[in-house]
C-alpha positions in Angstrom: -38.3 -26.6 -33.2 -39.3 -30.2 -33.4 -40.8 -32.5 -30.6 -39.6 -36.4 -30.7 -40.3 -38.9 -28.1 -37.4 -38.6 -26.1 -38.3 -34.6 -25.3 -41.7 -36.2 -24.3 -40.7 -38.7 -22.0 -38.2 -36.4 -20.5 -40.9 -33.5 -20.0 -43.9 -36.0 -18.7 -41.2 -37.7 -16.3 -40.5 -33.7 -15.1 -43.5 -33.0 -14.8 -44.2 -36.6 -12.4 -47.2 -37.3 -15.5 -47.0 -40.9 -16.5 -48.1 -41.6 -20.0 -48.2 -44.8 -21.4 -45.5 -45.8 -24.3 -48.3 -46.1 -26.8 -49.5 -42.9 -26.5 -46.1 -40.8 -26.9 -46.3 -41.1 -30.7 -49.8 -38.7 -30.7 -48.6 -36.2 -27.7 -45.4 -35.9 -30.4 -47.8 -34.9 -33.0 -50.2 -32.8 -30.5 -47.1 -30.8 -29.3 -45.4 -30.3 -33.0 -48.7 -29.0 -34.1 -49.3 -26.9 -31.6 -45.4 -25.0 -31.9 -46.1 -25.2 -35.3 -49.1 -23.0 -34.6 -47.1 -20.6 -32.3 -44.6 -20.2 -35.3 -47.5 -18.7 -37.7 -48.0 -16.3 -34.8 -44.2 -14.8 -36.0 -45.1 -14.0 -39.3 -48.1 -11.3 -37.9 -46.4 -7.5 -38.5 -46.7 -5.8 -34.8 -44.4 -2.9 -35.8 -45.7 0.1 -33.9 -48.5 -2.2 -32.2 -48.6 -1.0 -28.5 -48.5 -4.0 -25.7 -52.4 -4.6 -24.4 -52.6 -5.9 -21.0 -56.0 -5.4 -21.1 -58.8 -5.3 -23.8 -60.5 -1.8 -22.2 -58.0 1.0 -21.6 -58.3 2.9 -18.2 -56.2 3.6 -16.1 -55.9 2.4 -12.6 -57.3 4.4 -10.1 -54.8 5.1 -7.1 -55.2 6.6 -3.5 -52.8 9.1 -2.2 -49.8 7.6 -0.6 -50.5 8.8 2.9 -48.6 7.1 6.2 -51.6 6.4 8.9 -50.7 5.0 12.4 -53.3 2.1 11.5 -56.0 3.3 13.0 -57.6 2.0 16.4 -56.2 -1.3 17.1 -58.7 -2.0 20.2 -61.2 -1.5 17.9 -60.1 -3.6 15.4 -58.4 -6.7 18.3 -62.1 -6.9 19.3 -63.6 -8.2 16.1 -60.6 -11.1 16.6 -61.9 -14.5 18.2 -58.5 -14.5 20.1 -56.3 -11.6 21.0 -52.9 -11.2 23.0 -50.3 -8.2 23.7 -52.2 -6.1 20.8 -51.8 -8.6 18.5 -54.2 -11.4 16.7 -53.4 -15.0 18.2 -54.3 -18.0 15.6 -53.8 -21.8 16.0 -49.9 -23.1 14.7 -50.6 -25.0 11.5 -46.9 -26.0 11.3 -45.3 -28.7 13.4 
């Protein structure tokens, strides 16, 4: 896949990024060598290479799905600076 000015203009004016006109010309070449780059990446054998998400393995430790009634909610209204009905009461940020 090749990059030509028109896919640059079209992608800066998506992405609201002015560029100048003179400068299209070396984003072309930056972008084309950069897929070009991602396209020696297919040529690496992964067959029977397992997916990393992360570069340790352990697993993730996990708490026993138990249902609580949330605890004591007087207890925990009184660390609120404002409280109403059992609830938390915070300023409306949208007009």
């Amino acid at each position: 896949m090749a990059v030509d000015v028109a896919t640059v203009r079209r992608v800066a004016h998506l992405a609201r990024i002015a560029e100048p006109e003179d400068r299209l010309q070396a984003i072309v070449g930056e972008l084309n060598g950069i897929l070009a780059w991602i396209e020696q990446l297919n040529e690496v054998d992964v067959q029977g290479v397992e997916p990393m998400t992360t570069a340790v393995e352990a697993t993730t430790p996990l708490r026993a799905d138990e249902v609580t009634d949330g605890g004591d909610p007087e207890r925990i209204l009184a660390n609120a600076p404002k409280a109403a009905d059992g609830f938390f009461v915070v300023p409306k940020v949208v007009e």
